[in-house]
C-alpha positions as CSV (number, residue, x, y, z in Angstrom):
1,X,6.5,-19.1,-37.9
2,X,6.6,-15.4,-38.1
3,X,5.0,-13.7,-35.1
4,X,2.3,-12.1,-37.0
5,X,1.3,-15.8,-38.1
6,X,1.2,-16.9,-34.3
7,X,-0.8,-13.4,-33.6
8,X,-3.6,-14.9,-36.3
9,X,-3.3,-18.4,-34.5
10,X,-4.0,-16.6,-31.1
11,X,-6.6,-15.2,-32.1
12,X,-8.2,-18.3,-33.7
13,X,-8.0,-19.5,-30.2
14,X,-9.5,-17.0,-28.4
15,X,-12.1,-16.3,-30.6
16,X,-12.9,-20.1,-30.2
17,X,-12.7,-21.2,-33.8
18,X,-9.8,-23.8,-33.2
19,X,-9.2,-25.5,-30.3
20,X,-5.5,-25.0,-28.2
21,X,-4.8,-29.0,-29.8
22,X,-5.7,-28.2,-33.2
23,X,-3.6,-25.2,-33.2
24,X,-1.0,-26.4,-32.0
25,X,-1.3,-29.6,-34.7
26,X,-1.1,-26.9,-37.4
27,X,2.3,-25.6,-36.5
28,X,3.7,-28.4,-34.9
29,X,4.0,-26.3,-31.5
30,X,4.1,-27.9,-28.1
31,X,0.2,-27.2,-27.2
32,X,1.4,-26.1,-23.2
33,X,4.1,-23.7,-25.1
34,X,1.1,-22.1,-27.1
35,X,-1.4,-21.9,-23.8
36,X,1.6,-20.0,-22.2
37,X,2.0,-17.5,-24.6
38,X,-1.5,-16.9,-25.2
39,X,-1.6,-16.1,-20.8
40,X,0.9,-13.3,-21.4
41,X,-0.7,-11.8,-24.3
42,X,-4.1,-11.7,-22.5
43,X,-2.2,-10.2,-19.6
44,X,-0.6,-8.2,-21.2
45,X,-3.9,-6.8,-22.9
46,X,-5.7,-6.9,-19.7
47,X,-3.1,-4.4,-18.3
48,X,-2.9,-1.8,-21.1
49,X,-6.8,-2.0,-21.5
50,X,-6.7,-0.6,-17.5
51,X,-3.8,1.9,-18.6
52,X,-5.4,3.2,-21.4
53,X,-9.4,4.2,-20.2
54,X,-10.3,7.3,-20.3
55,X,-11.3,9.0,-17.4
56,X,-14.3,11.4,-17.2
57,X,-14.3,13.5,-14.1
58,X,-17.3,16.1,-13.8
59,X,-16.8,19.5,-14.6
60,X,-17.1,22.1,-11.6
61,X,-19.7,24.5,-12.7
């Protein structure tokens, strides 16, 4: 499984179209393997999403 495949899989989860079990069915991946890595990649998008705001800070006039 290439990681762009288990990127589309991810996202099938998250976007609640398959379920973590029915996933993991399709690629024959231990469903507790696939709930891990799905954690890190919404932590890891939780933490660039913070990093990566923009800031507005009023003008001085």
């Amino acid at each position: 499984m290439t990681p762009q495949e288990i990127g589309e899989l991810i996202e099938l989860i998250i976007g609640d179209i398959l379920t973590l079990e029915e996933a993991a069915a399709i690629e024959c991946i231990d469903p507790r393997e696939l709930s891990r890595v799905i954690d890190e990649v919404m932590t890891f998008k939780s933490r660039h999403s913070r990093n990566n705001s923009v800031v507005c800070l009023p003008s001085k006039i």
